[in-house]
C-alpha positions in Angstrom: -34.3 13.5 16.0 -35.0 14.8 12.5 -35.6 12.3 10.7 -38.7 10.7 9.8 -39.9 7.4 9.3 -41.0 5.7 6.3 -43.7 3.6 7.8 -44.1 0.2 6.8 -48.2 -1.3 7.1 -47.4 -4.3 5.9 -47.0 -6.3 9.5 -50.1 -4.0 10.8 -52.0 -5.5 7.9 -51.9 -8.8 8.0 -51.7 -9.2 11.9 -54.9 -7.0 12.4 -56.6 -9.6 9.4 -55.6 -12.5 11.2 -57.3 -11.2 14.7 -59.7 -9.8 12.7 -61.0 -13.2 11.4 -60.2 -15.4 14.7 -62.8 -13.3 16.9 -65.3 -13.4 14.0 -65.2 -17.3 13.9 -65.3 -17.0 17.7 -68.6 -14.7 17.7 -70.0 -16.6 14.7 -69.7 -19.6 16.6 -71.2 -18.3 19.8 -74.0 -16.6 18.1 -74.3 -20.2 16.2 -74.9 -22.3 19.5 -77.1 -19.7 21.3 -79.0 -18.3 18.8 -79.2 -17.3 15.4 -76.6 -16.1 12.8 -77.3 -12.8 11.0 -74.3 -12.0 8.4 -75.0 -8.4 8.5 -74.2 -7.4 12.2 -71.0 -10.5 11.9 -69.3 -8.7 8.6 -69.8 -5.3 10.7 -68.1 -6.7 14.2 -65.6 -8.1 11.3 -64.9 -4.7 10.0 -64.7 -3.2 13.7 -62.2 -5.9 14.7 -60.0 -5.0 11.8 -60.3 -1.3 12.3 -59.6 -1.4 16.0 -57.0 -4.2 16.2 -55.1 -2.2 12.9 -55.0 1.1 14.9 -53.4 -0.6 18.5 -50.9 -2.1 16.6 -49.9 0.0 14.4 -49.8 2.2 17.8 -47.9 0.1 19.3 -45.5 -0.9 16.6 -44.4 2.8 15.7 -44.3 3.2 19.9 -41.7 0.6 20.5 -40.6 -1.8 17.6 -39.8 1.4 15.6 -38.0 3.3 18.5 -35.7 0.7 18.7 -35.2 0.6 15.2 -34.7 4.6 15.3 -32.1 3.7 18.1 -29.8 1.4 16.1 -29.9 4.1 13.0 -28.7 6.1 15.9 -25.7 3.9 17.3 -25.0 3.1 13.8 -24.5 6.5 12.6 -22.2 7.3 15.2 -19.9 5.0 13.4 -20.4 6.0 10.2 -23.0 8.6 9.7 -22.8 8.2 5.3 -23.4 4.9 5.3 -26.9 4.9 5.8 -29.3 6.8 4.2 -29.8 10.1 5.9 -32.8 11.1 4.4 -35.3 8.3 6.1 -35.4 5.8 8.4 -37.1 2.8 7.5 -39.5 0.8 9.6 -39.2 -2.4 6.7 -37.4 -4.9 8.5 -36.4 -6.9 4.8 -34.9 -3.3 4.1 -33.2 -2.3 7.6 -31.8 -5.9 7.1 -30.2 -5.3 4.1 -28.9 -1.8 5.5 -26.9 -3.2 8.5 -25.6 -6.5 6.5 -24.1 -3.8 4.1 -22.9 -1.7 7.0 -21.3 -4.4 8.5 -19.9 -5.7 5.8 -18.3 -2.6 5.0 -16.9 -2.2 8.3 -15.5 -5.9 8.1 -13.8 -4.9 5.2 -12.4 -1.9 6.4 -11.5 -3.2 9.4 -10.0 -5.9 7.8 -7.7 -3.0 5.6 -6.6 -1.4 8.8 -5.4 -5.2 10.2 -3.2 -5.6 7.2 -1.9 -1.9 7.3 -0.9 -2.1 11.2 0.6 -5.4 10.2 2.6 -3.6 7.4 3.2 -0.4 9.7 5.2 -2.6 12.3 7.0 -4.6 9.2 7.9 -1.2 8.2 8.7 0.4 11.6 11.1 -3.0 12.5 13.0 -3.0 9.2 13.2 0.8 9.7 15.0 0.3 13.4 16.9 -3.2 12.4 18.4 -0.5 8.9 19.3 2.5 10.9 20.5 0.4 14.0 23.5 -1.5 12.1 25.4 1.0 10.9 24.6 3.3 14.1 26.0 1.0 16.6 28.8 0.4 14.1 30.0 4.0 14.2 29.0 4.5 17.8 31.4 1.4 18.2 34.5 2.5 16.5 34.2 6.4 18.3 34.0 4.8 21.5 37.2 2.5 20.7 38.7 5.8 19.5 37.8 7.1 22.5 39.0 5.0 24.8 42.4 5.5 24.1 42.8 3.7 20.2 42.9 7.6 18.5 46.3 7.3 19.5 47.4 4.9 17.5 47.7 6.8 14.0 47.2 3.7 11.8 44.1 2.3 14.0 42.7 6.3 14.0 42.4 6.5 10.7 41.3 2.6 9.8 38.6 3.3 12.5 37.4 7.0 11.0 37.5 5.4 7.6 34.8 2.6 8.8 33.0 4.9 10.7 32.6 7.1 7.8 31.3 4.4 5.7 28.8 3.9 8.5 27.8 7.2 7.8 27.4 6.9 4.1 25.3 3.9 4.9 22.9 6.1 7.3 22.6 8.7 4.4 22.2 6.2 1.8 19.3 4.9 3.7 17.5 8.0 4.4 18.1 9.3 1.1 16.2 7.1 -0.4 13.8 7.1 2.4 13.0 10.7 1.5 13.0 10.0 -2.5 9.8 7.6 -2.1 8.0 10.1 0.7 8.3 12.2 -2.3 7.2 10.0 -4.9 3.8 8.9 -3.3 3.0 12.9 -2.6 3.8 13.8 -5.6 6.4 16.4 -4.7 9.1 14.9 -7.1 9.4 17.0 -10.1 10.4 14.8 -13.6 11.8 16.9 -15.7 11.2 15.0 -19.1 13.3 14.9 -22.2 14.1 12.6 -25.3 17.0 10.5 -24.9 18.5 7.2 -26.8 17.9 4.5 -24.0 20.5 2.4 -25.7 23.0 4.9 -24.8 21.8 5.1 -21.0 21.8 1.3 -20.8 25.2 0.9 -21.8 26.6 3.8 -19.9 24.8 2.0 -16.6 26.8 -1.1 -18.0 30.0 1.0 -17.6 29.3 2.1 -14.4 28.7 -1.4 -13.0 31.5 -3.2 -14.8 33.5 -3.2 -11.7 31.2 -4.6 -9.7 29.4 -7.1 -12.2 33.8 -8.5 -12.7 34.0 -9.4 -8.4 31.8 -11.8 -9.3 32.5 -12.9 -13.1 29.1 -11.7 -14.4 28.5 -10.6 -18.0 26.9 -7.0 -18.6 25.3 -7.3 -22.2 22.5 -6.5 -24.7 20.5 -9.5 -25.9 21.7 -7.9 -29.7 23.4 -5.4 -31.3 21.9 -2.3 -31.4 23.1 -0.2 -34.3 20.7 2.4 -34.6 19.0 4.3 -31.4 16.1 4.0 -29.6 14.4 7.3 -28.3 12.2 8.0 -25.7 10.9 10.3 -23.3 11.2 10.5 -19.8 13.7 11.7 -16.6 17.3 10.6 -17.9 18.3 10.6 -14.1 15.8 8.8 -13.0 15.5 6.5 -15.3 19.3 5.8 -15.1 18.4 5.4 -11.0 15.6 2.8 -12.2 18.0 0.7 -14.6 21.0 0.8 -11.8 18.7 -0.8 -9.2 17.7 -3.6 -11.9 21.5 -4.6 -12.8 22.6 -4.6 -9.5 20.4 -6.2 -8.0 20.9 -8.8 -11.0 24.5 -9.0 -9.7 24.0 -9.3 -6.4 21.5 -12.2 -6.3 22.9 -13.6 -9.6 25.5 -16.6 -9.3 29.2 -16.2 -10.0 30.0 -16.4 -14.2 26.5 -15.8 -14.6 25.3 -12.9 -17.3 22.7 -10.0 -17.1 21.3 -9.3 -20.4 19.0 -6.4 -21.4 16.8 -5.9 -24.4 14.8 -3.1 -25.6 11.8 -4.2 -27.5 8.6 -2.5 -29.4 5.4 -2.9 -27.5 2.7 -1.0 -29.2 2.6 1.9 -31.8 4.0 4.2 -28.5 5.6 2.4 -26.3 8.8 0.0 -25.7 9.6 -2.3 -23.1 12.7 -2.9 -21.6 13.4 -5.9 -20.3 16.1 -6.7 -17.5 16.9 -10.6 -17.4 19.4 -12.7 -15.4 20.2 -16.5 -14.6 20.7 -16.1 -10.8 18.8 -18.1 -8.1 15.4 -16.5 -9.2 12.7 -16.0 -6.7 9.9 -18.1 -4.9 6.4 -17.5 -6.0 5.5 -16.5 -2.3 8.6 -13.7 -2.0 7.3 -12.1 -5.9 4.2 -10.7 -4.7 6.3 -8.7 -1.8 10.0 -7.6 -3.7 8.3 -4.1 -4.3 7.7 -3.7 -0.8 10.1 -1.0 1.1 13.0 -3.0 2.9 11.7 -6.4 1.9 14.2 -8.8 1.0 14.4 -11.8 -0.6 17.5 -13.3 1.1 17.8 -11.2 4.4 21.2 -12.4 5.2 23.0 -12.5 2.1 21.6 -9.4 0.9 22.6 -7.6 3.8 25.8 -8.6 3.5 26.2 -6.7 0.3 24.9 -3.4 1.6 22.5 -1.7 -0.1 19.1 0.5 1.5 16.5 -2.5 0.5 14.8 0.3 -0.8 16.2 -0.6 -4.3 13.1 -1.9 -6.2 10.7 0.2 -4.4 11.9 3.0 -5.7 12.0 2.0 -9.1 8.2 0.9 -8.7 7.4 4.2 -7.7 9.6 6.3 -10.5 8.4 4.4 -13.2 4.6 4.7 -11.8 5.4 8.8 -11.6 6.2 8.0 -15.3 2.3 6.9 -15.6 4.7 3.1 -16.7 4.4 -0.5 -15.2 6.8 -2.8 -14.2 7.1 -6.4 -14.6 8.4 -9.6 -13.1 8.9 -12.9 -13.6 10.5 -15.4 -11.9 11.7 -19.5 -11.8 13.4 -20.3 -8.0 16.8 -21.7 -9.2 16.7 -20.4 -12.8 16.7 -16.7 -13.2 14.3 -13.7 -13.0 13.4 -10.8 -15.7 12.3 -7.4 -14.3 10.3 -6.0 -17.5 9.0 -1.6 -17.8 7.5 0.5 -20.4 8.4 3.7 -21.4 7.2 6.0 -24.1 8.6 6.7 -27.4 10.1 10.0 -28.0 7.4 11.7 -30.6 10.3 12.7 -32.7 14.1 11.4 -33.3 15.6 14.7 -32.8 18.3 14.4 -30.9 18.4 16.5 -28.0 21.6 17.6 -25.9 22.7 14.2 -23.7 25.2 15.2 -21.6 23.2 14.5 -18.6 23.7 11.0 -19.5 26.6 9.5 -17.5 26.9 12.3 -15.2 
């Protein structure tokens, strides 16, 4: 091995003055009951003990203590060969201490990580299977019905292709946005930036839900009139993507004549925040903490029931944190919930061409 030791005399010291003085009382002592004392030839034998006694175990320390210490630098840098310091290996037991405690410590800790990431892997990997697997066996159902003999019924054939096709959407829904985060968290999603009044993307989001927000007698509105508009700078798609997710999802957990309002607020000198409110059944404290996880949900049964990838909020975390923006929630179990974002302020009111908006 390479290495060299950084030798430690501390323990040599001290053990080889302790010996050192015992077999000088014990010679004193002797000399004392058979014949005379003489301090010269006693601080010499003194100085001899010390010598010799130093040398053997010092010897004998560096010979085996210290292997073994060189031995668990050895095992340890199997692990992890950075952790340590490569440069010496130290024979100070206080330090050597300190070196493992640290090394373990930092193995607990990443041990630890990789617990909670398998844990997450096989949330994942089940939501994952239990996503893809209802509306596979749904159109792997109505084939086989068509199959069996119900294709020649005209009226059944084409109720049955119609489900099945929706079966299909479901599946390309799902991986869709599957393949939009995978791109987020590489980085591979291009923004292509631009100033835009959000006013005018909020309300056109409002028109597209309108029907759906009516099935169940919610209100689409603005917490005030907004006369003039509000510019800023970002990805018109998808920030229109991020806003779509919010109000739905406001509508589908919110309660039936219930309202979803939205307000668009100054923050600091550059940035706004837009804030998403509703007074639906609101969240628990211990489900808040997880809503931005993919396929989480809140309410797994009702929820499902009203489709959707459970992707949803995930992918608005990850847009707006491509956008270098936060997001925001808060939340009272039975009252409501407000999801809350920044976004930058257009550098100029110019207005550019917005016919992206609504398309």
């Amino acid at each position: 091995m390479s290495k060299s030791f950084k030798r430690s005399y501390k323990f040599s010291f001290k053990t080889s003055f302790l010996i050192s003085i015992f077999l000088t009382l014990v010679v004193s002592v002797f000399l004392f009951l058979t014949s005379e004392v003489i301090l010269l030839p006693i601080l010499g034998f003194a100085l001899i003990s010390y010598i010799f006694s130093f040398l053997i175990i010092q010897y004998r320390v560096e010979h085996f203590i210290y292997k073994r210490i060189q031995n668990i630098y050895d095992n340890v840098a199997l692990l992890d060969a950075t952790t340590l310091n490569p440069s010496q290996i130290t024979t100070d037991m206080a330090t050597l201490t300190k070196e493992v405690e640290k090394f373990a410590e930092g193995k607990k800790l990443e041990i630890e990580t990789l617990k909670i990431r398998e844990t997450y892997r096989k949330e994942f990997m089940g939501n994952v299977s239990h996503e893809l697997k209802t509306p596979l066996f749904t159109v792997q159902g109505y084939i086989l019905t068509l199959l069996d003999g119900a294709m020649k019924d005209k009226a059944v054939r084409k109720k049955y292709l119609q489900r099945a096709s929706k079966g299909v959407e479901r599946l390309i829904y799902i991986v869709k946005d599957l393949d939009m985060i995978t791109k987020l968290e590489t980085g591979d999603l291009h923004l292509d930036k631009e100033n835009f009044d959000i006013i005018e993307l909020i309300q056109n989001v409002f028109d597209l839900l309108e029907m759906k927000a009516a099935k169940r007698n919610i209100t689409l509105s603005f917490d005030t009139n907004y006369d003039s508009p509000i510019w800023v700078n970002a990805d018109i798609d998808r920030l229109q993507q991020v806003l779509s997710n919010l109000v739905v999802n406001s509508i589908k957990y919110g309660k039936n004549g219930g309202s979803t309002e939205v307000s668009v607020e100054n923050l600091i000198k550059n940035k706004v925040i837009v804030r998403v409110s509703d007074n639906g059944e609101g969240i628990t404290k211990a489900n808040i903490r997880r809503i931005f996880e993919r396929f989480f949900r809140v309410d797994k049964s009702g929820s499902r029931k009203e489709g959707g990838s459970g992707l949803g909020l995930s992918i608005v975390k990850h847009i707006l944190e491509a956008h270098n923006e936060k997001i925001y929630v808060e939340s009272v179990y039975g009252v409501g919930s407000e999801f809350s974002f920044t976004l930058e302020k257009s550098k100029n009111s110019a207005k550019p061409a917005s016919s992206k908006i609504g398309a």
